[in-house]
PDB file of N, CA, C, O and CB in Angstrom:
ATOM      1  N   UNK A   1     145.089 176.641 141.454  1.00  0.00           N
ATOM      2  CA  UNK A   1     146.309 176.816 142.213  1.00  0.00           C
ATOM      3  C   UNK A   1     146.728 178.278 142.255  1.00  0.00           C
ATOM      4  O   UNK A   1     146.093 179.238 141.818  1.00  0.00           O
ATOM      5  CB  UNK A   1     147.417 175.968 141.625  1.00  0.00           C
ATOM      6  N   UNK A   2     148.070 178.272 142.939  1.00  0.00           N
ATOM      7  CA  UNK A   2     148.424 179.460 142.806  1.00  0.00           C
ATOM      8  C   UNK A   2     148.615 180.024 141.704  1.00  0.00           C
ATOM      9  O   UNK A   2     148.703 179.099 140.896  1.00  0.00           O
ATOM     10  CB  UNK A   2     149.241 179.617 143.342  1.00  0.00           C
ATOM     11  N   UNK A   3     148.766 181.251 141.024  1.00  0.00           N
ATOM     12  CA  UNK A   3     149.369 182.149 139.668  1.00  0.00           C
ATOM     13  C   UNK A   3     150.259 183.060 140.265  1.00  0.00           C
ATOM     14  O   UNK A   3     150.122 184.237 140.601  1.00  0.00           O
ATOM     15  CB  UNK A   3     148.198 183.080 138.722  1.00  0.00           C
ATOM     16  N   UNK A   4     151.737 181.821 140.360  1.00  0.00           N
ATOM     17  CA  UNK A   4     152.961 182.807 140.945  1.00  0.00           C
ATOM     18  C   UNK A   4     153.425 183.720 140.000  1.00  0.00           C
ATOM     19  O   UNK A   4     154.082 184.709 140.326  1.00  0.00           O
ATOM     20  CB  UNK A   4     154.259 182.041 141.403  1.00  0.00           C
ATOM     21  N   UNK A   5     153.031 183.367 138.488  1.00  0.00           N
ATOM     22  CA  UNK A   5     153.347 184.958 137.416  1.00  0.00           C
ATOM     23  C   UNK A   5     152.366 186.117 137.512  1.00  0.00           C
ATOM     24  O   UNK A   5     152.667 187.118 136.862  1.00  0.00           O
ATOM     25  CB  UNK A   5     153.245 184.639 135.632  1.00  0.00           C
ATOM     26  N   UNK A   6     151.249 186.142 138.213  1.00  0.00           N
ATOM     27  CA  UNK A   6     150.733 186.980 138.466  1.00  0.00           C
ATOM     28  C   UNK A   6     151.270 188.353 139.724  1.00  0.00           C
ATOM     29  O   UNK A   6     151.626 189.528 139.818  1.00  0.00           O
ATOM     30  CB  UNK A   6     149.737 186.254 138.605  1.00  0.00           C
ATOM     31  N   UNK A   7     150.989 187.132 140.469  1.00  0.00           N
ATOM     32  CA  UNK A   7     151.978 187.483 141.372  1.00  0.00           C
ATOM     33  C   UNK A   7     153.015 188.262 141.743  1.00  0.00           C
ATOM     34  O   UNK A   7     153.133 189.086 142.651  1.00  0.00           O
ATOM     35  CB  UNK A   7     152.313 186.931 141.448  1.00  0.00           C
ATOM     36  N   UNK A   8     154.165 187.657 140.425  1.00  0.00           N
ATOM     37  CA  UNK A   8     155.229 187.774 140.145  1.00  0.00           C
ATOM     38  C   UNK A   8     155.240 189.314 139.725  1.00  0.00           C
ATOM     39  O   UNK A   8     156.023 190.122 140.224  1.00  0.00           O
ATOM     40  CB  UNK A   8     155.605 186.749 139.259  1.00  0.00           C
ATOM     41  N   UNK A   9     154.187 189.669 138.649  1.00  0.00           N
ATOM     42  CA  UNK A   9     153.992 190.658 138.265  1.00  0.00           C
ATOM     43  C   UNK A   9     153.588 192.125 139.108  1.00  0.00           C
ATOM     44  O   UNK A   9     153.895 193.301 138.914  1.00  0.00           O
ATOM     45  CB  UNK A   9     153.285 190.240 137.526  1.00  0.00           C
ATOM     46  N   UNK A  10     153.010 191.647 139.812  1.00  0.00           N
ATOM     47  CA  UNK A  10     152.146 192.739 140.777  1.00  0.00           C
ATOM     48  C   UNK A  10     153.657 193.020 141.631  1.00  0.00           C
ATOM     49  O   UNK A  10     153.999 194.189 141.808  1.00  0.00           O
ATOM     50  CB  UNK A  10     150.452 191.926 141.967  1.00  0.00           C
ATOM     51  N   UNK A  11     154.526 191.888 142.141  1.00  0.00           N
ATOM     52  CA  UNK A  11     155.451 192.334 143.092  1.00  0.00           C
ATOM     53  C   UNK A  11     156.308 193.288 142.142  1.00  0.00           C
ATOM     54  O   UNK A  11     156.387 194.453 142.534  1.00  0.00           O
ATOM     55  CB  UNK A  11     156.287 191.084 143.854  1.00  0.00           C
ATOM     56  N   UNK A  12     156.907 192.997 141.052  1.00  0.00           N
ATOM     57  CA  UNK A  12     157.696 193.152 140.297  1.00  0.00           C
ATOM     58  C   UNK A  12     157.216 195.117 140.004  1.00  0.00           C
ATOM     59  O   UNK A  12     157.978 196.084 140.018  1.00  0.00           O
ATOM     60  CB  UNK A  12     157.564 191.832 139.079  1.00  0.00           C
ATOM     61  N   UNK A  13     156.081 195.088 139.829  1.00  0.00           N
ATOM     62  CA  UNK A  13     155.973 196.528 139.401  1.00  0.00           C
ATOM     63  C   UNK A  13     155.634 197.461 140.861  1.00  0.00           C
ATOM     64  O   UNK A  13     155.424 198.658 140.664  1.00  0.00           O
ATOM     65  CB  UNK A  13     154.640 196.665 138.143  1.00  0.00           C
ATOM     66  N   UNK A  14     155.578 197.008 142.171  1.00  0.00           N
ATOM     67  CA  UNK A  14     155.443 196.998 143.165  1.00  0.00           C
ATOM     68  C   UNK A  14     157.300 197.863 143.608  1.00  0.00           C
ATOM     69  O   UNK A  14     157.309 198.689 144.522  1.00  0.00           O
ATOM     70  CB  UNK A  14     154.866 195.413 143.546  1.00  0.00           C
ATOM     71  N   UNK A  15     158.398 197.594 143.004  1.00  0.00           N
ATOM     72  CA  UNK A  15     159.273 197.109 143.215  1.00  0.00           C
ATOM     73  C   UNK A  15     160.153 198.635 142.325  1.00  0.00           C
ATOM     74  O   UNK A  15     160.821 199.600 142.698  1.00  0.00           O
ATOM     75  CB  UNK A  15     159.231 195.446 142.789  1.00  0.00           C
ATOM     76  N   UNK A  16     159.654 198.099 141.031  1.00  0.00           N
ATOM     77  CA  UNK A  16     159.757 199.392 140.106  1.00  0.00           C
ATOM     78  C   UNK A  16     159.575 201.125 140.728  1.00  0.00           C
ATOM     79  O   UNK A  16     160.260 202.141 140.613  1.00  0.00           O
ATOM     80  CB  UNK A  16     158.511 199.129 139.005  1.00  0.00           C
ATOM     81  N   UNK A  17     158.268 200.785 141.420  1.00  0.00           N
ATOM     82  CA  UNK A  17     157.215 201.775 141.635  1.00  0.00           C
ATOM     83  C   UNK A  17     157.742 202.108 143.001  1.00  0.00           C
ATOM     84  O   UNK A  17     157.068 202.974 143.558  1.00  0.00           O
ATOM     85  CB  UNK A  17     155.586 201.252 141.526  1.00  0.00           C
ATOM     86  N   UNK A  18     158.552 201.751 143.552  1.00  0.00           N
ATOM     87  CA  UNK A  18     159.335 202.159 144.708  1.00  0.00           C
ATOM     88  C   UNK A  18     160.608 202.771 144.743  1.00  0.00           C
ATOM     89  O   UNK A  18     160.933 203.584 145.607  1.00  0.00           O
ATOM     90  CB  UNK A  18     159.495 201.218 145.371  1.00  0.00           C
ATOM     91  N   UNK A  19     161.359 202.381 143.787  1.00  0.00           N
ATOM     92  CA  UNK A  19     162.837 202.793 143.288  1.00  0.00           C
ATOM     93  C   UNK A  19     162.563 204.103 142.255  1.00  0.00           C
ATOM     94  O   UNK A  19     163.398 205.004 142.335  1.00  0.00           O
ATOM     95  CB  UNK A  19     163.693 201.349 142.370  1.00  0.00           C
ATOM     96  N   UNK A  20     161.620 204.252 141.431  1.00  0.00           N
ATOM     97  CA  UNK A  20     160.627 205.463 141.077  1.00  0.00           C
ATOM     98  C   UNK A  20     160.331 206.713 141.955  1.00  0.00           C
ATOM     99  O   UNK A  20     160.567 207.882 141.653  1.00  0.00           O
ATOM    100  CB  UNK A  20     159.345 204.905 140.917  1.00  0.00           C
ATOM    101  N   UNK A  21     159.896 206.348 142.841  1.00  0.00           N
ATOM    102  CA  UNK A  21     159.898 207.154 144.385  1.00  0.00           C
ATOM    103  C   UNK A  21     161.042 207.705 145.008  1.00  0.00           C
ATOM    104  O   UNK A  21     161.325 208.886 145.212  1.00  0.00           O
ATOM    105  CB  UNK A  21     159.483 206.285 145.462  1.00  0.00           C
ATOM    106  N   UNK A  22     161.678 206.629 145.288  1.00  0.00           N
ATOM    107  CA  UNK A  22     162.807 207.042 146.100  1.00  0.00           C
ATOM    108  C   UNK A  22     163.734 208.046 145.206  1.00  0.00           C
ATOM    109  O   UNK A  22     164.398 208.786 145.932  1.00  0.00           O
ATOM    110  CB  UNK A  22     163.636 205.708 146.606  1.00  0.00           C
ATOM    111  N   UNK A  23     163.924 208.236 143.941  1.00  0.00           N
ATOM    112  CA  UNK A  23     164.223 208.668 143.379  1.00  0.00           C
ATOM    113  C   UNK A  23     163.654 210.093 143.114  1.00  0.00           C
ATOM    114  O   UNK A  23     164.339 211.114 143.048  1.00  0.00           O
ATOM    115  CB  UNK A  23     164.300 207.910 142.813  1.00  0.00           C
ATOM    116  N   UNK A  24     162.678 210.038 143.010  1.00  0.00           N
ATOM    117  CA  UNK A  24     161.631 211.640 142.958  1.00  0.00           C
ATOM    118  C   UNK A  24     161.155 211.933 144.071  1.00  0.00           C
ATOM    119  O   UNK A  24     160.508 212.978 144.006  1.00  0.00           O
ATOM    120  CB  UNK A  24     160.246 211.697 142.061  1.00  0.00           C
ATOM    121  N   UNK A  25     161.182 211.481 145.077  1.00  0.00           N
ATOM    122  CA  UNK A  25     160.168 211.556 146.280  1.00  0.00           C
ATOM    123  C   UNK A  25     160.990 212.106 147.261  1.00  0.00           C
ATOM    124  O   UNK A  25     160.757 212.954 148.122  1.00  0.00           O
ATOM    125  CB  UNK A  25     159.490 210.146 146.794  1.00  0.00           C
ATOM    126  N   UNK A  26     162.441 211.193 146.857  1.00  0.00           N
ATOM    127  CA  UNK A  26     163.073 211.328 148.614  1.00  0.00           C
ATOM    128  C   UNK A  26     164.534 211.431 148.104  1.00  0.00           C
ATOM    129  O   UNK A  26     165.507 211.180 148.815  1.00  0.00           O
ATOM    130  CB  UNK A  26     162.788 209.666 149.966  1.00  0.00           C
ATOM    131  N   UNK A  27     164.596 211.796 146.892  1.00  0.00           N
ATOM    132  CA  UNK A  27     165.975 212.391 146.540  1.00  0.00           C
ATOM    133  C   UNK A  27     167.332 211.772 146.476  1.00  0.00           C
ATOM    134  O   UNK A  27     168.437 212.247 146.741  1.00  0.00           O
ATOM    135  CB  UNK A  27     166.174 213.289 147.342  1.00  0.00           C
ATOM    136  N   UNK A  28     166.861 210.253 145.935  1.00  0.00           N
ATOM    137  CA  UNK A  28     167.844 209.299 146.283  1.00  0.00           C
ATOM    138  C   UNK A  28     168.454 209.749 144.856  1.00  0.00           C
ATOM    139  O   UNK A  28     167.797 210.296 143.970  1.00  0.00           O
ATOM    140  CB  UNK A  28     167.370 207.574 146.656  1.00  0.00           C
ATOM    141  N   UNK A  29     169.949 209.395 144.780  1.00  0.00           N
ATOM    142  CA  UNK A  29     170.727 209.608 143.097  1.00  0.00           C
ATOM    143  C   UNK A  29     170.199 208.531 142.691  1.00  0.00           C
ATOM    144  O   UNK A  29     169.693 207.711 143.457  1.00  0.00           O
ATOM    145  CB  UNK A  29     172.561 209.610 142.782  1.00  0.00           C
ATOM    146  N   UNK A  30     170.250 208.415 141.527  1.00  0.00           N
ATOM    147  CA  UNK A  30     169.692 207.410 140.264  1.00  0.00           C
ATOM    148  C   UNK A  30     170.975 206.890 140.324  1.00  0.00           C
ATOM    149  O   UNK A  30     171.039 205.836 139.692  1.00  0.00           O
ATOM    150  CB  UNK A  30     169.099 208.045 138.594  1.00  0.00           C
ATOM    151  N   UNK A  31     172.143 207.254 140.897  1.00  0.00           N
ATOM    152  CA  UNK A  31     173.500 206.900 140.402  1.00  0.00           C
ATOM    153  C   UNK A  31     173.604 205.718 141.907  1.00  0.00           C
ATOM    154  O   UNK A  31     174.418 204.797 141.973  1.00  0.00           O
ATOM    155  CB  UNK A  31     174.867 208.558 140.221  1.00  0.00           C
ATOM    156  N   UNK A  32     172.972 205.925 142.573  1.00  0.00           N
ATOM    157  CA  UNK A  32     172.952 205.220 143.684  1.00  0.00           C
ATOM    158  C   UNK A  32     172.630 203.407 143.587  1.00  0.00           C
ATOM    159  O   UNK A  32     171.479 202.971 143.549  1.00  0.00           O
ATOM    160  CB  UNK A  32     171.902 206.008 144.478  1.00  0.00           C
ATOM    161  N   UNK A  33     173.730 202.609 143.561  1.00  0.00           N
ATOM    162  CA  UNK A  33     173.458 201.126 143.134  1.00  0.00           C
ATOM    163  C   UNK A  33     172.570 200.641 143.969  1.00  0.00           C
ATOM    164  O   UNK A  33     172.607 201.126 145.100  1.00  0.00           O
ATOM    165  CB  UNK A  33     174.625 200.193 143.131  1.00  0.00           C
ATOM    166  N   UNK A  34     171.459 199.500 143.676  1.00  0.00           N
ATOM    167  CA  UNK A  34     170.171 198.781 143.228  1.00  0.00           C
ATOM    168  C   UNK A  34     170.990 197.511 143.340  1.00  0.00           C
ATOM    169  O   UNK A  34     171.921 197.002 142.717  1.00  0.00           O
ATOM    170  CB  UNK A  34     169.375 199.189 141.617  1.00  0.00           C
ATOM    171  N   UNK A  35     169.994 197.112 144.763  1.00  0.00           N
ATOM    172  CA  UNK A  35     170.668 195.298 144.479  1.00  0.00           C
ATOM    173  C   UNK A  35     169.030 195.174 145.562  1.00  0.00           C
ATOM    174  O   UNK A  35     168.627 195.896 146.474  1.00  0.00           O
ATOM    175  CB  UNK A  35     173.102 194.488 145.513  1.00  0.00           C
ATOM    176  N   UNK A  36     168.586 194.238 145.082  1.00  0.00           N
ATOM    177  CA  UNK A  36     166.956 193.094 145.453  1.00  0.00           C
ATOM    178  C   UNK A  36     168.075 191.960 145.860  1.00  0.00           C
ATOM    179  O   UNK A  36     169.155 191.399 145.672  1.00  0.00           O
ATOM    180  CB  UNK A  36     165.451 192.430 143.619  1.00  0.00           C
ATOM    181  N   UNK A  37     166.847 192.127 146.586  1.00  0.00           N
ATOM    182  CA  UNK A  37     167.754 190.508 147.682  1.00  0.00           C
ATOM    183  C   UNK A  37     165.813 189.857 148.211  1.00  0.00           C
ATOM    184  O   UNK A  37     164.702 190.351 148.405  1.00  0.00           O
ATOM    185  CB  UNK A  37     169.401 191.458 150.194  1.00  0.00           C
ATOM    186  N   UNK A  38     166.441 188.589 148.225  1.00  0.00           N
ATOM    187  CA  UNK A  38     164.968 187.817 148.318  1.00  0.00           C
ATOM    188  C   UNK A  38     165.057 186.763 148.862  1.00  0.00           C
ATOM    189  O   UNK A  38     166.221 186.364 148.841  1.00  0.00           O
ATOM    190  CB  UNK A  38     164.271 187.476 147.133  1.00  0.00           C
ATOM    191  N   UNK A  39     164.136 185.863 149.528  1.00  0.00           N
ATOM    192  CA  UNK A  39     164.338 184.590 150.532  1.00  0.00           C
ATOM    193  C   UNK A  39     163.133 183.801 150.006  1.00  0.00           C
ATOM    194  O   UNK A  39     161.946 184.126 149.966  1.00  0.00           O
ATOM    195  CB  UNK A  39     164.254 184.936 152.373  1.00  0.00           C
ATOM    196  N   UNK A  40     163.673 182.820 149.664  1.00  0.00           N
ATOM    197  CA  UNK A  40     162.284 181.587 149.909  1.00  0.00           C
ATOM    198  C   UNK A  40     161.507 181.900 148.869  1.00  0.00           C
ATOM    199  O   UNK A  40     161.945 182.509 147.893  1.00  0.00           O
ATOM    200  CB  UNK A  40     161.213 181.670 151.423  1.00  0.00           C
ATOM    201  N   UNK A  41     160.344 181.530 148.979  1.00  0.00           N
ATOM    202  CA  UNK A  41     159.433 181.726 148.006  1.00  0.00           C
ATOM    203  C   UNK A  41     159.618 183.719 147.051  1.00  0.00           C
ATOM    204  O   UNK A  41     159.133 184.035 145.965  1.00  0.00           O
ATOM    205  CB  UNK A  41     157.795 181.371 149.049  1.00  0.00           C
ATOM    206  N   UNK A  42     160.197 184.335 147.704  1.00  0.00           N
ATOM    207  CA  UNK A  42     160.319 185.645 146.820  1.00  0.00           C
ATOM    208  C   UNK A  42     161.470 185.315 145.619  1.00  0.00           C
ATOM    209  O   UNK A  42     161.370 185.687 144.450  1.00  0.00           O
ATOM    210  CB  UNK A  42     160.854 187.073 147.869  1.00  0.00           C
ATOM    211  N   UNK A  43     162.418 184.646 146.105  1.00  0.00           N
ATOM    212  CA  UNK A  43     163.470 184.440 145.164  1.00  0.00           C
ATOM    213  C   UNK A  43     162.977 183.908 143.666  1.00  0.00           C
ATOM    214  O   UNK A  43     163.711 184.109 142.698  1.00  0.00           O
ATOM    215  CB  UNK A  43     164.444 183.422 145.825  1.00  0.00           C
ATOM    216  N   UNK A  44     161.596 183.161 143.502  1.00  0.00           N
ATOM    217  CA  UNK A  44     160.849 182.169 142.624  1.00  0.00           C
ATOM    218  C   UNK A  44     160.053 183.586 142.053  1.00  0.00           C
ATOM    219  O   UNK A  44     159.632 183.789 140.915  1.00  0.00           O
ATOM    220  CB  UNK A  44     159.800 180.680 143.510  1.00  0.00           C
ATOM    221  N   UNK A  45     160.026 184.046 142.663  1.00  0.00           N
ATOM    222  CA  UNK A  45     158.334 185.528 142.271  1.00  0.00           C
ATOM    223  C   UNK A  45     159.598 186.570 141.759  1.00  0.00           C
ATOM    224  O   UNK A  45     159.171 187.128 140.749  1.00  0.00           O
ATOM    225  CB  UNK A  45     156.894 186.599 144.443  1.00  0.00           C
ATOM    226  N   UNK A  46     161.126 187.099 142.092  1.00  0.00           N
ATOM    227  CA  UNK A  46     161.469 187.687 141.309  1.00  0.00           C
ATOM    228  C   UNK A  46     161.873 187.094 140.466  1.00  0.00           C
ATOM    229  O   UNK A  46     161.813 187.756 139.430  1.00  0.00           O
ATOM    230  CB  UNK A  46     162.006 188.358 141.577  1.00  0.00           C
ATOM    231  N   UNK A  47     162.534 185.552 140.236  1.00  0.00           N
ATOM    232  CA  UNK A  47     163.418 185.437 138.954  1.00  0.00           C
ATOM    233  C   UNK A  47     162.231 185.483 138.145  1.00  0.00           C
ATOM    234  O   UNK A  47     162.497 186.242 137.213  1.00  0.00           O
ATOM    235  CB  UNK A  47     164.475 184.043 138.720  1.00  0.00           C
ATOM    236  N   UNK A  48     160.880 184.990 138.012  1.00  0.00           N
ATOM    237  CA  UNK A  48     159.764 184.802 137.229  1.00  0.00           C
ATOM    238  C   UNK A  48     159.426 187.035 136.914  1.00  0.00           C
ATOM    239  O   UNK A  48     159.017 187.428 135.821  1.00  0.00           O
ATOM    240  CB  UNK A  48     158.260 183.537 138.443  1.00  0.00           C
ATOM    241  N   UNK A  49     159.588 187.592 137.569  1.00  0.00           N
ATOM    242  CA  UNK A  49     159.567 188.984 137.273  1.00  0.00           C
ATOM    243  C   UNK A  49     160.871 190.077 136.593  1.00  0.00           C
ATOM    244  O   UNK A  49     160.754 191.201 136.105  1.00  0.00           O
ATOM    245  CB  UNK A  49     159.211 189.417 138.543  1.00  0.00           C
ATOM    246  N   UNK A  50     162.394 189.019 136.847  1.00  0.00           N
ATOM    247  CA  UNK A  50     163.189 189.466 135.961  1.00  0.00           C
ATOM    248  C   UNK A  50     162.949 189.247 135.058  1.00  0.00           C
ATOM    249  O   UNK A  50     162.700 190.150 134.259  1.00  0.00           O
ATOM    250  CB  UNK A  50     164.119 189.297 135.986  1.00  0.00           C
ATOM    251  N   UNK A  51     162.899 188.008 134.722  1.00  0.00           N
ATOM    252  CA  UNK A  51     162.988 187.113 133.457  1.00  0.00           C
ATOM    253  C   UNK A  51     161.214 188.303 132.781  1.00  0.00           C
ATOM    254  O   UNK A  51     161.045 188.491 131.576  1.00  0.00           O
ATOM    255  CB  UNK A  51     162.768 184.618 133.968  1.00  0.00           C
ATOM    256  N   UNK A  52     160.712 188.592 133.318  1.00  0.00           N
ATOM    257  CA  UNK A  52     159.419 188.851 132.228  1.00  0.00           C
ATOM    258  C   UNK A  52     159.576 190.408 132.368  1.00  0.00           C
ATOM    259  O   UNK A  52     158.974 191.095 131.542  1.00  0.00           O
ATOM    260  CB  UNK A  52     157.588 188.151 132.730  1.00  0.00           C
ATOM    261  N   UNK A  53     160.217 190.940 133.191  1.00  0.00           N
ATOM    262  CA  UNK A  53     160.297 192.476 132.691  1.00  0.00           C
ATOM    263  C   UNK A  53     161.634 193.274 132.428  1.00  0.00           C
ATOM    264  O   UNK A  53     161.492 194.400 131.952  1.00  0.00           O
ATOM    265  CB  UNK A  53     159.623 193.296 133.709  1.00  0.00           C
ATOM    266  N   UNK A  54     163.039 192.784 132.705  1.00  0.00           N
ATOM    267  CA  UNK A  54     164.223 193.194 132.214  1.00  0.00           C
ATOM    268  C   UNK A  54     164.637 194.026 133.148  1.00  0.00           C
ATOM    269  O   UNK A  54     165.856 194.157 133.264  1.00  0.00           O
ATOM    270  CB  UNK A  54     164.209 193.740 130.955  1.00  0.00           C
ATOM    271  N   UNK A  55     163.692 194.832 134.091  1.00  0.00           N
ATOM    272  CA  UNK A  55     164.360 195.480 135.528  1.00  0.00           C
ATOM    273  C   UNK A  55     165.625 195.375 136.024  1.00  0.00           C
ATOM    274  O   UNK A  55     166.304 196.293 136.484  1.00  0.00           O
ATOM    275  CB  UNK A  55     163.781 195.040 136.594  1.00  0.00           C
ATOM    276  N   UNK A  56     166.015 193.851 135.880  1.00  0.00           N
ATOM    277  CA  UNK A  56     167.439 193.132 136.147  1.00  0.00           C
ATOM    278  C   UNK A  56     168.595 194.596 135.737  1.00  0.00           C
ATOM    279  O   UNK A  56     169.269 195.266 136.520  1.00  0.00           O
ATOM    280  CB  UNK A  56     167.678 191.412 134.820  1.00  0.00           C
ATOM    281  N   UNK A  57     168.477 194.702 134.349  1.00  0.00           N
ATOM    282  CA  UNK A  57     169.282 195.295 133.837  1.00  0.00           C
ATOM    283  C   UNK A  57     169.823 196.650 134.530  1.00  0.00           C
ATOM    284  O   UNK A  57     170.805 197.269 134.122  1.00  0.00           O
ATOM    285  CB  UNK A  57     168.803 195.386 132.722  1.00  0.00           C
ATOM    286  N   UNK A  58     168.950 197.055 135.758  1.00  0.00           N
ATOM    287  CA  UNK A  58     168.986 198.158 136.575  1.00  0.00           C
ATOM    288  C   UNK A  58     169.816 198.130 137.760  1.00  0.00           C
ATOM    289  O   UNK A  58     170.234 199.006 138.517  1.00  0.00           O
ATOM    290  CB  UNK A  58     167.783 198.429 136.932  1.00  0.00           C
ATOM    291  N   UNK A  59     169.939 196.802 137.699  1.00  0.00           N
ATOM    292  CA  UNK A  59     170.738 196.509 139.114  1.00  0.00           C
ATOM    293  C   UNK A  59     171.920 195.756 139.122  1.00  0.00           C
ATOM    294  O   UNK A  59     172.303 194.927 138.297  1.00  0.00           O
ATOM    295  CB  UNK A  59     169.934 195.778 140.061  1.00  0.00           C
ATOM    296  N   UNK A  60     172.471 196.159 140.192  1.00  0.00           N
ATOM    297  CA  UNK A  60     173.756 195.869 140.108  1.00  0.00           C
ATOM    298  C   UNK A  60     174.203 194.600 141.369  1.00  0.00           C
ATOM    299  O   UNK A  60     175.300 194.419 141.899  1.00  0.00           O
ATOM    300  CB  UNK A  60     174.519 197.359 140.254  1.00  0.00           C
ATOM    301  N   UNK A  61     173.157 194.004 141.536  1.00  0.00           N
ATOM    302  CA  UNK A  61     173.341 192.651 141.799  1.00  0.00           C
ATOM    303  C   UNK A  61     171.836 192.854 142.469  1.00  0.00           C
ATOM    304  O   UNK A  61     171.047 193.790 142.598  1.00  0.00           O
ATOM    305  CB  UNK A  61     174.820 192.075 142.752  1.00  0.00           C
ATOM    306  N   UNK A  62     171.914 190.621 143.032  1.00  0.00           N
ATOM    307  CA  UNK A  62     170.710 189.961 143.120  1.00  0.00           C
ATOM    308  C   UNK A  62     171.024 189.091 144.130  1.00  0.00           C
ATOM    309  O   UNK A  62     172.095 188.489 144.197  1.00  0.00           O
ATOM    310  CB  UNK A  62     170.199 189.333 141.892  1.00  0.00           C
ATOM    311  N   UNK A  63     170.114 189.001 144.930  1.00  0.00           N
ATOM    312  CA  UNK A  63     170.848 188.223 146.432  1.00  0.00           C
ATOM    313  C   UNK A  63     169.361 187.198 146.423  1.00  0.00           C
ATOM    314  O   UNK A  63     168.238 187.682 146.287  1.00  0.00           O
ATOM    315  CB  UNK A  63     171.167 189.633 148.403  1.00  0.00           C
ATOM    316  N   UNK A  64     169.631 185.745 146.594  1.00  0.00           N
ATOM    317  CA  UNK A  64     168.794 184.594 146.968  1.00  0.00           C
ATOM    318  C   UNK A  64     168.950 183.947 147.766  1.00  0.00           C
ATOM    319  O   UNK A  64     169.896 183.173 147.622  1.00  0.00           O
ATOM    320  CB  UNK A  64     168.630 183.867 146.329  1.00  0.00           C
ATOM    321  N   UNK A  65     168.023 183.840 149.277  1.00  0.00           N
ATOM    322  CA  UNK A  65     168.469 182.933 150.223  1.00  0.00           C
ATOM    323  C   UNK A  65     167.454 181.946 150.302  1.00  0.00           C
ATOM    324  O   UNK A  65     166.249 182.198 150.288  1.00  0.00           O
ATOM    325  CB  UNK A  65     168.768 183.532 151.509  1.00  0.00           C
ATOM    326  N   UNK A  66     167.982 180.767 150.390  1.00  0.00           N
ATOM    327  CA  UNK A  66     167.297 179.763 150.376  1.00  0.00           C
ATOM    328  C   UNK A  66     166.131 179.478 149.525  1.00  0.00           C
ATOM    329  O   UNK A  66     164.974 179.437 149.943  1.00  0.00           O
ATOM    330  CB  UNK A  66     167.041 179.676 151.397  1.00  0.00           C
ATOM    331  N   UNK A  67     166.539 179.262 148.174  1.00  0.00           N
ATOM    332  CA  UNK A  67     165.677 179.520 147.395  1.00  0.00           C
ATOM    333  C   UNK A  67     164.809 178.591 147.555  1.00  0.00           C
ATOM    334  O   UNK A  67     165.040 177.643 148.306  1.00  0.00           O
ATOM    335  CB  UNK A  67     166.055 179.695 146.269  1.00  0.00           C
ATOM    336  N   UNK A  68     163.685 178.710 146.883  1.00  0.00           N
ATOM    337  CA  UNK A  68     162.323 178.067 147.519  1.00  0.00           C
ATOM    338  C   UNK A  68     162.480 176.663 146.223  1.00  0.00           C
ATOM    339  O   UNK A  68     162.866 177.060 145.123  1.00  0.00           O
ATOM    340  CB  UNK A  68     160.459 179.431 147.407  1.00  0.00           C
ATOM    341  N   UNK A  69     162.284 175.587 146.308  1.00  0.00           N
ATOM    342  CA  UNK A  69     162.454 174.312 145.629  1.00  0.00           C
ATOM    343  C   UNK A  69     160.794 173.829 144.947  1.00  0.00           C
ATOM    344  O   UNK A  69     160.587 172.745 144.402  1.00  0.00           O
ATOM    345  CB  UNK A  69     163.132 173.125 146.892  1.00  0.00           C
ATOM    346  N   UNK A  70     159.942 174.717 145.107  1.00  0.00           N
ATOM    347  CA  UNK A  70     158.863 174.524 144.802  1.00  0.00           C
ATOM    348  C   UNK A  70     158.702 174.671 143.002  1.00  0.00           C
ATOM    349  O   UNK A  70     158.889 175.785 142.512  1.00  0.00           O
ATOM    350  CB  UNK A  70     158.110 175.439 145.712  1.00  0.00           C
ATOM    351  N   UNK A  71     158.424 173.739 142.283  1.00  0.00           N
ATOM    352  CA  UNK A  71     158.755 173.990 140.791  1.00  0.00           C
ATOM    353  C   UNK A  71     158.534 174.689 139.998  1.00  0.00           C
ATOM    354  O   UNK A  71     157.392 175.143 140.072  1.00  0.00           O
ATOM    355  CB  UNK A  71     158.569 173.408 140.204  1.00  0.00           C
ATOM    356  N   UNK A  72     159.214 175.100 139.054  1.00  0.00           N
ATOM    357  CA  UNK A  72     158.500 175.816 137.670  1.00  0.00           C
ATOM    358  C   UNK A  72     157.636 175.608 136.984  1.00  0.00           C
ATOM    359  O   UNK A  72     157.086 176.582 136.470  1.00  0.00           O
ATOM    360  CB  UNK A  72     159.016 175.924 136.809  1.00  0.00           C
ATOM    361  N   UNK A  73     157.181 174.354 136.704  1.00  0.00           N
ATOM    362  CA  UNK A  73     156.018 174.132 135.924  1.00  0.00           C
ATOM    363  C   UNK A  73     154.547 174.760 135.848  1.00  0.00           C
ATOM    364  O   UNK A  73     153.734 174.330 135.028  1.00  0.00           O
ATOM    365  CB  UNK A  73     155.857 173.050 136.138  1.00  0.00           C
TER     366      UNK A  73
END
């Protein structure tokens, strides 16, 4: 099957590795608030990438639309 923590992972540092950038690259403030917003099946691939890397703690909110009902197990 799928390996949505894999996944999860690759997006997750995907994600990091952009806000990294924008920051050194293109001169965004670090002071500048951080909010991920996600639909459907992404909403499942970040909470599985908060929950395993703490990134959360960077942002200052989290937006889920229609979260995807497909299970955790």
């Amino acid at each position: 099957g799928i390996d949505h923590f894999e996944i999860s992972k690759k997006n997750g540092e995907s994600l990091r590795k952009a806000m990294i950038k924008l920051e050194d690259e293109r001169d965004y403030a670090s002071s500048l608030p951080k909010f991920f917003l996600s639909h459907s099946l992404g909403c499942k691939l970040q909470t599985i990438s908060l929950a395993a890397t703490g990134i959360g703690s960077d942002l200052q909110g989290i937006g889920f639309m229609s979260y995807n009902n497909f299970g955790f197990s």
